[in-house]
PDB file of N, CA, C, O and CB in Angstrom:
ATOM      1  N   UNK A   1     -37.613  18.761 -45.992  1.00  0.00           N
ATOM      2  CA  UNK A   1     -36.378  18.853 -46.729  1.00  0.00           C
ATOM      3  C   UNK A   1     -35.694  17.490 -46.787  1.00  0.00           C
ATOM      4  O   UNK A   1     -35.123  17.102 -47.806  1.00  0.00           O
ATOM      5  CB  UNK A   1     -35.457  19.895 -46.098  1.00  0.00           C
ATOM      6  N   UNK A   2     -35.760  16.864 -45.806  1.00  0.00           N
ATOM      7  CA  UNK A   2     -34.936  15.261 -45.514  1.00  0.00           C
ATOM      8  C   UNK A   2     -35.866  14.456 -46.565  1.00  0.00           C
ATOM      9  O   UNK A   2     -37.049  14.771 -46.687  1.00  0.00           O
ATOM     10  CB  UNK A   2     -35.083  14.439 -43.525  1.00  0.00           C
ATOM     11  N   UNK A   3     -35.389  13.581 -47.192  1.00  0.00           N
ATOM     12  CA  UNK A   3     -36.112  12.966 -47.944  1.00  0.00           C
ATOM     13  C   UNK A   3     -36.508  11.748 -47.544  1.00  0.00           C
ATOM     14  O   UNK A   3     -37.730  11.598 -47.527  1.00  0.00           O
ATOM     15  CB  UNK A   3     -35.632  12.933 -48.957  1.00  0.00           C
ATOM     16  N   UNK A   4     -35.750  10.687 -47.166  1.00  0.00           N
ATOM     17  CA  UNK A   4     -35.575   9.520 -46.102  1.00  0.00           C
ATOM     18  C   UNK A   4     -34.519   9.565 -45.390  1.00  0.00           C
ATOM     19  O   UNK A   4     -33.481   9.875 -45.974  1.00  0.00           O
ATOM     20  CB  UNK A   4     -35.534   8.251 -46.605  1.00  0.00           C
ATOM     21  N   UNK A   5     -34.477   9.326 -44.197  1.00  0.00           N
ATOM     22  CA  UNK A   5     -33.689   8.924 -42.831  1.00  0.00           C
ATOM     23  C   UNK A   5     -33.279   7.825 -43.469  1.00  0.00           C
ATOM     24  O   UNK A   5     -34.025   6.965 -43.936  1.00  0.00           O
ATOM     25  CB  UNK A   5     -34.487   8.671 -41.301  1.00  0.00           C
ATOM     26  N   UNK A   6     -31.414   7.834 -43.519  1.00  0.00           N
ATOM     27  CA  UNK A   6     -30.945   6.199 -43.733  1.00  0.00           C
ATOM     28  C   UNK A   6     -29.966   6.742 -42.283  1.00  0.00           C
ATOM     29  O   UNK A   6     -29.314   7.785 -42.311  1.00  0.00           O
ATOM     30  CB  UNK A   6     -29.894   5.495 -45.718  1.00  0.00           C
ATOM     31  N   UNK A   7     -30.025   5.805 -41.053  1.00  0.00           N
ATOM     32  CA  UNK A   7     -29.244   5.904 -40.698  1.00  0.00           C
ATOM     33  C   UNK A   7     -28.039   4.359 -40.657  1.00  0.00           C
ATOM     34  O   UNK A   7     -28.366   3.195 -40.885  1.00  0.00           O
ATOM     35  CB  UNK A   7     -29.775   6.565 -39.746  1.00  0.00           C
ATOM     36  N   UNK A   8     -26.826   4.810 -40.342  1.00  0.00           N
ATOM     37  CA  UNK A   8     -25.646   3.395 -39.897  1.00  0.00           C
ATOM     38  C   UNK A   8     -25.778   3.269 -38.591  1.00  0.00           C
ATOM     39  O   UNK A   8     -25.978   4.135 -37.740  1.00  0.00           O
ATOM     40  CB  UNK A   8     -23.861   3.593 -40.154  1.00  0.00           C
ATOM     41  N   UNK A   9     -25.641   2.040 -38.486  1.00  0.00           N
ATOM     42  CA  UNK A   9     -25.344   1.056 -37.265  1.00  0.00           C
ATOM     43  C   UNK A   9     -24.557   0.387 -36.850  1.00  0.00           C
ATOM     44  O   UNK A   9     -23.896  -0.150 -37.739  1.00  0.00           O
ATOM     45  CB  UNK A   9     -25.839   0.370 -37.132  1.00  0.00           C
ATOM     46  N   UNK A  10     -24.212   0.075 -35.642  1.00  0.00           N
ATOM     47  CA  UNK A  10     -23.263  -0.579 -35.102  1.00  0.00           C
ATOM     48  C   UNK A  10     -23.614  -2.192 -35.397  1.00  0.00           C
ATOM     49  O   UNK A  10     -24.627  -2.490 -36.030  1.00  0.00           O
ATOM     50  CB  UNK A  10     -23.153  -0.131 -33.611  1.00  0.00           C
ATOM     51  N   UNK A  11     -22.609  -3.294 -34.839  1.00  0.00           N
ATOM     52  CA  UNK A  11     -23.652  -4.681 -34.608  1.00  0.00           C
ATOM     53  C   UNK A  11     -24.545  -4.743 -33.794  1.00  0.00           C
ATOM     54  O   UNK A  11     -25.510  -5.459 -34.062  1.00  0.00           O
ATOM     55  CB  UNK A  11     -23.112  -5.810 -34.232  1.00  0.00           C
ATOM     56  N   UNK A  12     -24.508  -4.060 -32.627  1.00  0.00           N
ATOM     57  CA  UNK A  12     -26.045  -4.382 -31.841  1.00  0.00           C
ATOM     58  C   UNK A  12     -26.817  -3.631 -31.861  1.00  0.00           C
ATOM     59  O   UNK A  12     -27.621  -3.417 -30.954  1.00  0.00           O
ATOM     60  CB  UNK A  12     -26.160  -4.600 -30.566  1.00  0.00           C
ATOM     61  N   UNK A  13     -26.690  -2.648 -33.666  1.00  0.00           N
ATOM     62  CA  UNK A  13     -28.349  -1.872 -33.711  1.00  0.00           C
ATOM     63  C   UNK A  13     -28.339  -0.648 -33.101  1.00  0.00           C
ATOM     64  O   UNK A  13     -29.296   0.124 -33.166  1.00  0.00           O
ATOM     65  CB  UNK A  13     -29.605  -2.683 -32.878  1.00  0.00           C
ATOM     66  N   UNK A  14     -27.062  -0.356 -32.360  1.00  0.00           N
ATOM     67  CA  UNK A  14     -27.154   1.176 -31.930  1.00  0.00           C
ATOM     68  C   UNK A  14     -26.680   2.554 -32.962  1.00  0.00           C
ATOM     69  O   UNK A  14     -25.515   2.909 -33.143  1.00  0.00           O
ATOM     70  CB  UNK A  14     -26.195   1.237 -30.630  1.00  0.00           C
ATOM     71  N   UNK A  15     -27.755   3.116 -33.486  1.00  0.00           N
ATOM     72  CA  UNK A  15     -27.357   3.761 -34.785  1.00  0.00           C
ATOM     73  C   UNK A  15     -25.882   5.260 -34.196  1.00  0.00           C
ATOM     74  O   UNK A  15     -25.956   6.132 -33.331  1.00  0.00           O
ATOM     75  CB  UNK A  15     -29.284   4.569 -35.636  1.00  0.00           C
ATOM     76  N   UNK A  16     -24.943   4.955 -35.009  1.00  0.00           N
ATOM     77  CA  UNK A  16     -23.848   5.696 -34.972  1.00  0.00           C
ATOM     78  C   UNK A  16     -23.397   6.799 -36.239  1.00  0.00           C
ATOM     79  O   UNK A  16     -22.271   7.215 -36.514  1.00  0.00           O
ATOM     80  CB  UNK A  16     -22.899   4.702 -34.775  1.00  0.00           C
ATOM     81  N   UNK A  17     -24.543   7.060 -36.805  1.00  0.00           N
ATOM     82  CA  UNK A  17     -24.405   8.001 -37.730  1.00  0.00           C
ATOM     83  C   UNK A  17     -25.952   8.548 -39.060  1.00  0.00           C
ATOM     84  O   UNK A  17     -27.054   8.002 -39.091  1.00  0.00           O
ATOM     85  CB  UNK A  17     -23.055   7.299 -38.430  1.00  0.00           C
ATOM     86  N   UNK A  18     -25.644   9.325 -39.664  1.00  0.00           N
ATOM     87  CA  UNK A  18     -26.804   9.403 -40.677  1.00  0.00           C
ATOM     88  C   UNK A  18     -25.966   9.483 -41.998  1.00  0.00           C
ATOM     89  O   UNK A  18     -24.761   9.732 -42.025  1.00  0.00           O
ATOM     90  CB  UNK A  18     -27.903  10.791 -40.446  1.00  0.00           C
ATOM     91  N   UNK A  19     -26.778   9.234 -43.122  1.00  0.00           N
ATOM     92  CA  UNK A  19     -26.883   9.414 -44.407  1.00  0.00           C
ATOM     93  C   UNK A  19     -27.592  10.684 -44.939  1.00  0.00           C
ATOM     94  O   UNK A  19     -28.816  10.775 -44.842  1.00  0.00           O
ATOM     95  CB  UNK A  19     -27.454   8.331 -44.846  1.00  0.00           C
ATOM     96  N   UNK A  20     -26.913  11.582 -45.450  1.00  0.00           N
ATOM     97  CA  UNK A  20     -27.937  12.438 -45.923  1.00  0.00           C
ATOM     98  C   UNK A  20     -27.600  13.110 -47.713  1.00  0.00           C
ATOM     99  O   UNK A  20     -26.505  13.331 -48.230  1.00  0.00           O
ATOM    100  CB  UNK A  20     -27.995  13.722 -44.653  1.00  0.00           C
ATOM    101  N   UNK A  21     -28.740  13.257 -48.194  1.00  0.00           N
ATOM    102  CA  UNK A  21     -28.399  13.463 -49.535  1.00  0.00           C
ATOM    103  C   UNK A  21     -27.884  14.523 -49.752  1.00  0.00           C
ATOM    104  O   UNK A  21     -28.066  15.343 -48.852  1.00  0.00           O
ATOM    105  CB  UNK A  21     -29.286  13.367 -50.329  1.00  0.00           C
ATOM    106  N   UNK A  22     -27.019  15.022 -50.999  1.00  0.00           N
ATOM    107  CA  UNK A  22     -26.116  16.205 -50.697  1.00  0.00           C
ATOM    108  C   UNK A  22     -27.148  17.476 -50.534  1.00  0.00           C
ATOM    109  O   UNK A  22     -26.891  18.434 -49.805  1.00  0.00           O
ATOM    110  CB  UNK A  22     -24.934  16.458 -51.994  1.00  0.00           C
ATOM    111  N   UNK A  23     -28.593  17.329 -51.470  1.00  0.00           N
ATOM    112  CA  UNK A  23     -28.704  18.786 -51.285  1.00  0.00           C
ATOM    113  C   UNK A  23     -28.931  19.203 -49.804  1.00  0.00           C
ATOM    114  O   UNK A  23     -28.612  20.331 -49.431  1.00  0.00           O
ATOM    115  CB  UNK A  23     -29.856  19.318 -52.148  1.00  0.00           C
ATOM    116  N   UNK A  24     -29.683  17.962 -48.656  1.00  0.00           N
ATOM    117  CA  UNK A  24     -29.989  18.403 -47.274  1.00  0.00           C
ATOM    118  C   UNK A  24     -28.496  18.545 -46.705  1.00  0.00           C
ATOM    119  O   UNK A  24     -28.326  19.308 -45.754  1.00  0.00           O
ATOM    120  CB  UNK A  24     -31.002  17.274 -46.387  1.00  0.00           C
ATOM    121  N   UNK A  25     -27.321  17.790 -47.285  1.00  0.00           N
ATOM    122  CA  UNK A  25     -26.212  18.653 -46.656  1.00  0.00           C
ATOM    123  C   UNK A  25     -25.707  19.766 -46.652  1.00  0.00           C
ATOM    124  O   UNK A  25     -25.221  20.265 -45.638  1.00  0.00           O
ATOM    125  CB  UNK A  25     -25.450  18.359 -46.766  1.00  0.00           C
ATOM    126  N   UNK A  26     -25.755  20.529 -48.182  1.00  0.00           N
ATOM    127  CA  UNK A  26     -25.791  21.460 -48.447  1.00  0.00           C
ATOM    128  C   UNK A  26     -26.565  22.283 -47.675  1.00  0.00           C
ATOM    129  O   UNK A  26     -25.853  23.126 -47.130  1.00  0.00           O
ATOM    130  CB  UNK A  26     -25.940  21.409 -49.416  1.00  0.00           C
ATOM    131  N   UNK A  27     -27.593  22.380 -47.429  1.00  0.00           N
ATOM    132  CA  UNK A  27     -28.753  23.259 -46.887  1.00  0.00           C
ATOM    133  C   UNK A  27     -28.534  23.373 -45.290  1.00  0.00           C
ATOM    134  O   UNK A  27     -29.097  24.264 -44.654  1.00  0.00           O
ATOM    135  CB  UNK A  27     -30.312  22.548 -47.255  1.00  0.00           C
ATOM    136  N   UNK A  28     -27.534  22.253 -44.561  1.00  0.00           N
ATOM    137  CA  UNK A  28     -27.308  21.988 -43.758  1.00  0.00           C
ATOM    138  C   UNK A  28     -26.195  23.351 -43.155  1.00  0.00           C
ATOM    139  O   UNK A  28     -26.279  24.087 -42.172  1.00  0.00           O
ATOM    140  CB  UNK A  28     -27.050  20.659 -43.980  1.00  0.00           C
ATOM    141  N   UNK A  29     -25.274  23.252 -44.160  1.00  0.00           N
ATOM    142  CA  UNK A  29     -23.885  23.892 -44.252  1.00  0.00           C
ATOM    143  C   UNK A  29     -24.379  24.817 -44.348  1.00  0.00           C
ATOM    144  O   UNK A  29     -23.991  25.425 -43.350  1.00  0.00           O
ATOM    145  CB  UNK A  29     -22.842  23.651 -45.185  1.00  0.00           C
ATOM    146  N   UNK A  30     -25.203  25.624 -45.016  1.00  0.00           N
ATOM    147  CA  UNK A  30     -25.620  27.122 -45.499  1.00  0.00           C
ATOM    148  C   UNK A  30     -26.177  27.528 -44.381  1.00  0.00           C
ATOM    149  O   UNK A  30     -26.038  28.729 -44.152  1.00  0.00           O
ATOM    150  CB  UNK A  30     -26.646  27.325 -46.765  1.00  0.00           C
ATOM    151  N   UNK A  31     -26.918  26.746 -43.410  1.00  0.00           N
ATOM    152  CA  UNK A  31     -27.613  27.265 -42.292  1.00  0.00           C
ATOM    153  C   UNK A  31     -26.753  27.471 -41.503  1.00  0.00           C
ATOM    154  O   UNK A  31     -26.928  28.364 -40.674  1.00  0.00           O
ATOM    155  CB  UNK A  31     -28.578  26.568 -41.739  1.00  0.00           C
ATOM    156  N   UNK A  32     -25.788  26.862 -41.508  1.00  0.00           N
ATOM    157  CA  UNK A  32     -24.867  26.592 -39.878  1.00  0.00           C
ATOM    158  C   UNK A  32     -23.714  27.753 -40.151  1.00  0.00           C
ATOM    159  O   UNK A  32     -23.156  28.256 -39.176  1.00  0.00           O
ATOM    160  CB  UNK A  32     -23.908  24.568 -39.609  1.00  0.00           C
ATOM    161  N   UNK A  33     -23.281  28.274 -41.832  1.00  0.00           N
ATOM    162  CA  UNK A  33     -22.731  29.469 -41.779  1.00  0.00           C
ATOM    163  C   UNK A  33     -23.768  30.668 -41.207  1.00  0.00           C
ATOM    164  O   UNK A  33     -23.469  31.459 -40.313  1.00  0.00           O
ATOM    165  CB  UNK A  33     -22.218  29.716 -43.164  1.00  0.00           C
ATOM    166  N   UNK A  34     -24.864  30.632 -41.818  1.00  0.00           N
ATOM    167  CA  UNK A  34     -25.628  32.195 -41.374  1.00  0.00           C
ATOM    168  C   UNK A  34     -25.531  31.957 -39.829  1.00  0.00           C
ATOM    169  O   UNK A  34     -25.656  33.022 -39.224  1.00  0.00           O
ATOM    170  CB  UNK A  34     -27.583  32.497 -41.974  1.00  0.00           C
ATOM    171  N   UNK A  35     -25.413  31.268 -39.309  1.00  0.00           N
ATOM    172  CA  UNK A  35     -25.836  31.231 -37.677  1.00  0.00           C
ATOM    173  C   UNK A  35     -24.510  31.185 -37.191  1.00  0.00           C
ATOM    174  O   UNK A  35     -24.251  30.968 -36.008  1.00  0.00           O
ATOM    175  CB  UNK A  35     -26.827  29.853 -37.052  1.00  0.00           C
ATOM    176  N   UNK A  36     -23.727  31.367 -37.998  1.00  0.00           N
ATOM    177  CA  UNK A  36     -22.393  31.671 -37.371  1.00  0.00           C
ATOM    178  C   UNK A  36     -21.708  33.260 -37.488  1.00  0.00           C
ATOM    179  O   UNK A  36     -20.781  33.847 -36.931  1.00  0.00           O
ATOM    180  CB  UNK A  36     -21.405  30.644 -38.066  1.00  0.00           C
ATOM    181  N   UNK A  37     -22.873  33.641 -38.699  1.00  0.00           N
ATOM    182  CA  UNK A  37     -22.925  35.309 -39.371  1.00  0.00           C
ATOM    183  C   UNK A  37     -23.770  35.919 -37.901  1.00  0.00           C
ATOM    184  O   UNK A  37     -23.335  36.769 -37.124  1.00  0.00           O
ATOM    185  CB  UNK A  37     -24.166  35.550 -41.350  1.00  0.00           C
ATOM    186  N   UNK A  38     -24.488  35.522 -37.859  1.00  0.00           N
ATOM    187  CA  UNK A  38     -25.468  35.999 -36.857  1.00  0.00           C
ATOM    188  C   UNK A  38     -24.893  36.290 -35.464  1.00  0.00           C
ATOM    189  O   UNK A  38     -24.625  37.440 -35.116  1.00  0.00           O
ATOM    190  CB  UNK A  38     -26.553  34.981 -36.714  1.00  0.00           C
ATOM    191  N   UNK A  39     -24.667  34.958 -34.482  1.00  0.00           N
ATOM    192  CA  UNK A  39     -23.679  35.099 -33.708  1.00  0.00           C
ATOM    193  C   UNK A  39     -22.721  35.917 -33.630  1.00  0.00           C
ATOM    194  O   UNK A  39     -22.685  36.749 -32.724  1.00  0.00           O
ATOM    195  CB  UNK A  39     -23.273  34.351 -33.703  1.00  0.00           C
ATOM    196  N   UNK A  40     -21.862  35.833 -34.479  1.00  0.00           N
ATOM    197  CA  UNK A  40     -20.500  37.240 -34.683  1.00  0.00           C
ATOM    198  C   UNK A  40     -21.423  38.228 -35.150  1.00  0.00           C
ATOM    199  O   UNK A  40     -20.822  38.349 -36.217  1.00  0.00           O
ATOM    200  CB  UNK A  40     -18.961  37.024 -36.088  1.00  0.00           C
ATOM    201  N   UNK A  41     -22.395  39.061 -35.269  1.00  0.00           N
ATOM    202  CA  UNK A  41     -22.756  40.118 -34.942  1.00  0.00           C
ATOM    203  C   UNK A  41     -23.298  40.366 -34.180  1.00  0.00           C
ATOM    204  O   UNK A  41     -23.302  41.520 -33.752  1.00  0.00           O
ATOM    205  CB  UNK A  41     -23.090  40.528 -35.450  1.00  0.00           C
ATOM    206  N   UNK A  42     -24.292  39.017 -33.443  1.00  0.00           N
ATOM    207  CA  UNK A  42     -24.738  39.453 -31.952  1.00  0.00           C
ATOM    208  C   UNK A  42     -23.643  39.790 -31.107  1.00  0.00           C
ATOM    209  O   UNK A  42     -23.704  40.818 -30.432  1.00  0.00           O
ATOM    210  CB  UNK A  42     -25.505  38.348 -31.195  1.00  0.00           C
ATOM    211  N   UNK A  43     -22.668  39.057 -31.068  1.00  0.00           N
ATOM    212  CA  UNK A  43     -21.425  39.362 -30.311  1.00  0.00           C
ATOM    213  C   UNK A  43     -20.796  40.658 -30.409  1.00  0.00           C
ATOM    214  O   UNK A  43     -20.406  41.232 -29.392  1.00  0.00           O
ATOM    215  CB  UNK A  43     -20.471  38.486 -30.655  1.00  0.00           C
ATOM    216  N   UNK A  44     -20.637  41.284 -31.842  1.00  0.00           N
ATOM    217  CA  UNK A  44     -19.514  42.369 -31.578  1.00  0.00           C
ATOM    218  C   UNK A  44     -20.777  43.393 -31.727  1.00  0.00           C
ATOM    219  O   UNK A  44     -20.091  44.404 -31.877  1.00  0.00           O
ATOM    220  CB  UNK A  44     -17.942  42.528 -32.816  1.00  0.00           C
ATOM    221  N   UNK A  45     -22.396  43.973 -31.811  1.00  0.00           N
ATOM    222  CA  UNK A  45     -23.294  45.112 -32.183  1.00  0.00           C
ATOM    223  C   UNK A  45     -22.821  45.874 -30.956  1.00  0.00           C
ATOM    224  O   UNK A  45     -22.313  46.987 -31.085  1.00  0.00           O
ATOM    225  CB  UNK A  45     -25.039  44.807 -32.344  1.00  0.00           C
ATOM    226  N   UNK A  46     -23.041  45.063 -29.283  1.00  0.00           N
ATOM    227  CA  UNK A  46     -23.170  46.043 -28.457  1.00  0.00           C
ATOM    228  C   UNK A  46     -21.616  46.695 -28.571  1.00  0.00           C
ATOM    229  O   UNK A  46     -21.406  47.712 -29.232  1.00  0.00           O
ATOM    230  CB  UNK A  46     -23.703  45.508 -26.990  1.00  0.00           C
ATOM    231  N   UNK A  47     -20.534  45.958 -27.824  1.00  0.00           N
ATOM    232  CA  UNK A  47     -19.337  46.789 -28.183  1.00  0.00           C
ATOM    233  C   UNK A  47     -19.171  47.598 -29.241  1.00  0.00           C
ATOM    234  O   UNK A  47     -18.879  48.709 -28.801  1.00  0.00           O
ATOM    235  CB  UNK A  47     -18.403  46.121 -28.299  1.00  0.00           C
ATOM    236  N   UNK A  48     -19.224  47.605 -30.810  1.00  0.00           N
ATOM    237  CA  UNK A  48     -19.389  48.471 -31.676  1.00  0.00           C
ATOM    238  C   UNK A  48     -20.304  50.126 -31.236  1.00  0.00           C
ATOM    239  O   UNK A  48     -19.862  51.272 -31.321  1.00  0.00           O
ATOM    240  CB  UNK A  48     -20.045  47.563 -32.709  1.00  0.00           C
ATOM    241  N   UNK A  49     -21.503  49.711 -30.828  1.00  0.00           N
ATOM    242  CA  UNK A  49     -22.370  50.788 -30.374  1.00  0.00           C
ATOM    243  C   UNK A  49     -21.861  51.711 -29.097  1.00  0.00           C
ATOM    244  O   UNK A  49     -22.213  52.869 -28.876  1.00  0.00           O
ATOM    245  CB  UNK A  49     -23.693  50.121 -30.020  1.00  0.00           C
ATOM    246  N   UNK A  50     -20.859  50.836 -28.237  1.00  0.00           N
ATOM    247  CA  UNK A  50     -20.029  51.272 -26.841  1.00  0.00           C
ATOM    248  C   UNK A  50     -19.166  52.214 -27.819  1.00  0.00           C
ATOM    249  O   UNK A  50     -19.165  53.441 -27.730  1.00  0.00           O
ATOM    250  CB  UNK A  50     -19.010  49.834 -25.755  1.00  0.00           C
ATOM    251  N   UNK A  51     -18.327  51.372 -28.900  1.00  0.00           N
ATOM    252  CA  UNK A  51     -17.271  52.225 -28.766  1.00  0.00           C
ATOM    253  C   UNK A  51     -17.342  53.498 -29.528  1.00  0.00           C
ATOM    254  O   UNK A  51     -16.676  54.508 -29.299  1.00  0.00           O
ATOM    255  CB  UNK A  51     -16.154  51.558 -29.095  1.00  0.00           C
ATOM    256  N   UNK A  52     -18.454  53.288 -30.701  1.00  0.00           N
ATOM    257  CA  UNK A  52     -19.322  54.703 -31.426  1.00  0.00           C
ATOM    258  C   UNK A  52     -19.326  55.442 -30.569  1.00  0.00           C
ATOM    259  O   UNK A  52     -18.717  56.461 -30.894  1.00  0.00           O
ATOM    260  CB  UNK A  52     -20.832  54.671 -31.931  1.00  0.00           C
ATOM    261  N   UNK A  53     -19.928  55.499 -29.031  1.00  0.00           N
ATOM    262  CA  UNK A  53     -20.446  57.052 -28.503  1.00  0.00           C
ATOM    263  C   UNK A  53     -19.627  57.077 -27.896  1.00  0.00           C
ATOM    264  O   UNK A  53     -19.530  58.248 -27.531  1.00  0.00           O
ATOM    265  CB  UNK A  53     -21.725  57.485 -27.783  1.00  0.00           C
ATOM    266  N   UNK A  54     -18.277  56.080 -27.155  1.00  0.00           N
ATOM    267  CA  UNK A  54     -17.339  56.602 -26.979  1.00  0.00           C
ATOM    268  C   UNK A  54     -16.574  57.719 -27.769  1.00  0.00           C
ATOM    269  O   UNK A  54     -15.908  58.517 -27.109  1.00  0.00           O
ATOM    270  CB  UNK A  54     -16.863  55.785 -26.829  1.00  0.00           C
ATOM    271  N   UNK A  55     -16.614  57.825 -29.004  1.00  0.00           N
ATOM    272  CA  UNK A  55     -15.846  59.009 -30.070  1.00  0.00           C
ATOM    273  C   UNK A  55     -15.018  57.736 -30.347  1.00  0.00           C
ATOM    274  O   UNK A  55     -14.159  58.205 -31.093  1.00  0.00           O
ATOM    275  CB  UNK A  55     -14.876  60.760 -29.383  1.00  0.00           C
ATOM    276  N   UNK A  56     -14.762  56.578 -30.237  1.00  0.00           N
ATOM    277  CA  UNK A  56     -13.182  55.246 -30.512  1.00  0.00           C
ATOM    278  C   UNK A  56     -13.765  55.012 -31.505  1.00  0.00           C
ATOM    279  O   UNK A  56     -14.319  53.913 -31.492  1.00  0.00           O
ATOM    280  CB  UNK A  56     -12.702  53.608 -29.463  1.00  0.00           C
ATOM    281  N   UNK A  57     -13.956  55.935 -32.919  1.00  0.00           N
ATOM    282  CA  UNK A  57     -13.391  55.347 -34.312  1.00  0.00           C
ATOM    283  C   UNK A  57     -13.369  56.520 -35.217  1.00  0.00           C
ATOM    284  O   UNK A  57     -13.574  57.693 -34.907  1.00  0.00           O
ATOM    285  CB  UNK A  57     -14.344  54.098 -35.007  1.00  0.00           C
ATOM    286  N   UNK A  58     -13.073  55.995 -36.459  1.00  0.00           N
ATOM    287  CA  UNK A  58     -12.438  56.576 -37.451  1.00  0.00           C
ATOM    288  C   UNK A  58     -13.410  56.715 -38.727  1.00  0.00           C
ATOM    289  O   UNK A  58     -14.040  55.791 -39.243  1.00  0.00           O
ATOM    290  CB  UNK A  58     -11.200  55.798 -37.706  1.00  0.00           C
ATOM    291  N   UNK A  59     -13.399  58.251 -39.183  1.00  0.00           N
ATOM    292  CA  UNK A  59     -14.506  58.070 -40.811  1.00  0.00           C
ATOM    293  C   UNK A  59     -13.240  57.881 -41.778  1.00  0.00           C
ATOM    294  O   UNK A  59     -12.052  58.177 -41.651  1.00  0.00           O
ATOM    295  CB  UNK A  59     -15.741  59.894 -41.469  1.00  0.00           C
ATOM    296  N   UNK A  60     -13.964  57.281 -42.772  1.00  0.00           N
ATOM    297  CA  UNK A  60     -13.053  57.263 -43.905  1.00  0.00           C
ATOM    298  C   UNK A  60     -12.497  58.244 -44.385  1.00  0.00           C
ATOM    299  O   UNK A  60     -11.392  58.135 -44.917  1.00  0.00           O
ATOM    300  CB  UNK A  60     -13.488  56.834 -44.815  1.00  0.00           C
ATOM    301  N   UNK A  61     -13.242  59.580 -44.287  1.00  0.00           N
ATOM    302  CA  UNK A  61     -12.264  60.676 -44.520  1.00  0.00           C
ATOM    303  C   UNK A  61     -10.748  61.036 -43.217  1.00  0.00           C
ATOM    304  O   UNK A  61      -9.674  61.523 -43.571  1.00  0.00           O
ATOM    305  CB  UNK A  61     -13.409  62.052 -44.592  1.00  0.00           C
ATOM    306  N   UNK A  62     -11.013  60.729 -42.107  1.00  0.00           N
ATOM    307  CA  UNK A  62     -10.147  60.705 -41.703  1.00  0.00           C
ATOM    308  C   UNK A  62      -8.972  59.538 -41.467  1.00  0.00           C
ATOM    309  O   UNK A  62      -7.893  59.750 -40.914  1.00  0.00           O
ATOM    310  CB  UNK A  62     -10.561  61.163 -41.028  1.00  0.00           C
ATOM    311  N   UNK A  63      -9.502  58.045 -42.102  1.00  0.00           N
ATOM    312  CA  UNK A  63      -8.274  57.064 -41.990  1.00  0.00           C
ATOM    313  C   UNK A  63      -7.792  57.340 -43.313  1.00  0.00           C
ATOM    314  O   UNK A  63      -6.576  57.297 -43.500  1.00  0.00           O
ATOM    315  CB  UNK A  63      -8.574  55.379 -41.684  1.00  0.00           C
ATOM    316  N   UNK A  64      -8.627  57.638 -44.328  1.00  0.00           N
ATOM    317  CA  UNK A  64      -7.791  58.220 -45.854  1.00  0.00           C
ATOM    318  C   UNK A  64      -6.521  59.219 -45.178  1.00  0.00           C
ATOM    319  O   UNK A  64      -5.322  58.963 -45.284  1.00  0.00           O
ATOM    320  CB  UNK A  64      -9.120  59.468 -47.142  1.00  0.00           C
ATOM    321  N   UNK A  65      -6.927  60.043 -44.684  1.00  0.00           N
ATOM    322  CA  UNK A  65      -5.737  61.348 -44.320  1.00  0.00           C
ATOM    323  C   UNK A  65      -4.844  61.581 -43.395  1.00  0.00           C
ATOM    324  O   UNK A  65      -4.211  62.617 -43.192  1.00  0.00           O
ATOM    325  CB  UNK A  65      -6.198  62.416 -44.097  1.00  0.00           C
ATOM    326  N   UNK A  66      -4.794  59.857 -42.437  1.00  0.00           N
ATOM    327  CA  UNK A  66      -3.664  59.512 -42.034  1.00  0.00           C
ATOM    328  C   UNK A  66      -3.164  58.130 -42.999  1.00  0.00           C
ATOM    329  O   UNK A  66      -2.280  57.544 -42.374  1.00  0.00           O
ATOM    330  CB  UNK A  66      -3.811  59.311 -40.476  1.00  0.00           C
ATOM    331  N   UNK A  67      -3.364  57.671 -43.881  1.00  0.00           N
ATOM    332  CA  UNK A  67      -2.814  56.566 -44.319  1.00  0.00           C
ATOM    333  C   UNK A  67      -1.866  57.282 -44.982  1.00  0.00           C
ATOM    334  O   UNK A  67      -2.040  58.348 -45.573  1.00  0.00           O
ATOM    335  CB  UNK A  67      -3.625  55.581 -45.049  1.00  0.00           C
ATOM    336  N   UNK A  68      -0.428  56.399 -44.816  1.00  0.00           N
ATOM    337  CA  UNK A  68       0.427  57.123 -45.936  1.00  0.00           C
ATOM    338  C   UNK A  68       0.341  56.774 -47.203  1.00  0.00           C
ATOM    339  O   UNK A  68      -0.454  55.992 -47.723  1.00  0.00           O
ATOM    340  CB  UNK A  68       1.721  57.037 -45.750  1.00  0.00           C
ATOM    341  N   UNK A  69       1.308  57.469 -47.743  1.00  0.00           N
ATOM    342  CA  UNK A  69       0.973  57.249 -49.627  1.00  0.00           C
ATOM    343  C   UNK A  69       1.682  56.046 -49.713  1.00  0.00           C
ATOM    344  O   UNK A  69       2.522  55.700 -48.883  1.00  0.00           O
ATOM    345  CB  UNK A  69       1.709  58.570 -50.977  1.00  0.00           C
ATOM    346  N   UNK A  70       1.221  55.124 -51.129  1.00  0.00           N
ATOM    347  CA  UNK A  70       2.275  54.515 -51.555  1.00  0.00           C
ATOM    348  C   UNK A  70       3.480  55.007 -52.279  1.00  0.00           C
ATOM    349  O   UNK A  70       3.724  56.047 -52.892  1.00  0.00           O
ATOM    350  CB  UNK A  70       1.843  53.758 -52.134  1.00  0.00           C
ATOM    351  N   UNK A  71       4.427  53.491 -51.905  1.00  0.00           N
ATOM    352  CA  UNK A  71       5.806  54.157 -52.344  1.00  0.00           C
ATOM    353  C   UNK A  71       5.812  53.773 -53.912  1.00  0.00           C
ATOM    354  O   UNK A  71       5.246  52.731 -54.241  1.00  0.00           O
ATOM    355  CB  UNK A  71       7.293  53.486 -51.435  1.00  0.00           C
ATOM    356  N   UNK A  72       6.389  54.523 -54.822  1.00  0.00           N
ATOM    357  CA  UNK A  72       6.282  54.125 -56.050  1.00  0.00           C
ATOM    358  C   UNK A  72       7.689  54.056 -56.535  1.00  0.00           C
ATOM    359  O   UNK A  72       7.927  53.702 -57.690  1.00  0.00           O
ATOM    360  CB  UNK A  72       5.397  54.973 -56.815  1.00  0.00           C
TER     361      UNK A  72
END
């Protein structure tokens, strides 16, 4: 995917950054959201699954039939 490595340098040659063309940044960014999608569902599956067989939630038929109406 990288096409050439340009990296920047300091004066004595110690490289302090990269160059990268937009689409590998792009592709960069797109990865680092899904793995942030991923994470926040590894994180909340087990609690979700805890609190399912606990009975701690709500079907849509029943948050419909406590929501109140709007006011008009």
């Amino acid at each position: 995917m990288v096409k050439e490595e340009q990296f920047l340098t300091d004066a004595k040659g110690k490289r302090t950054g990269v160059l990268l063309d937009l689409q590998t940044y792009e592709h960069l960014r797109e990865a680092e959201e899904e793995l942030a999608d991923i994470r926040d569902y590894d994180a909340l599956h087990e609690r979700a699954h805890t609190e399912i067989a606990a009975g701690q939630f709500a079907t849509l038929t029943s948050y419909r039939a406590a929501r109140k109406p709007k006011a008009k």
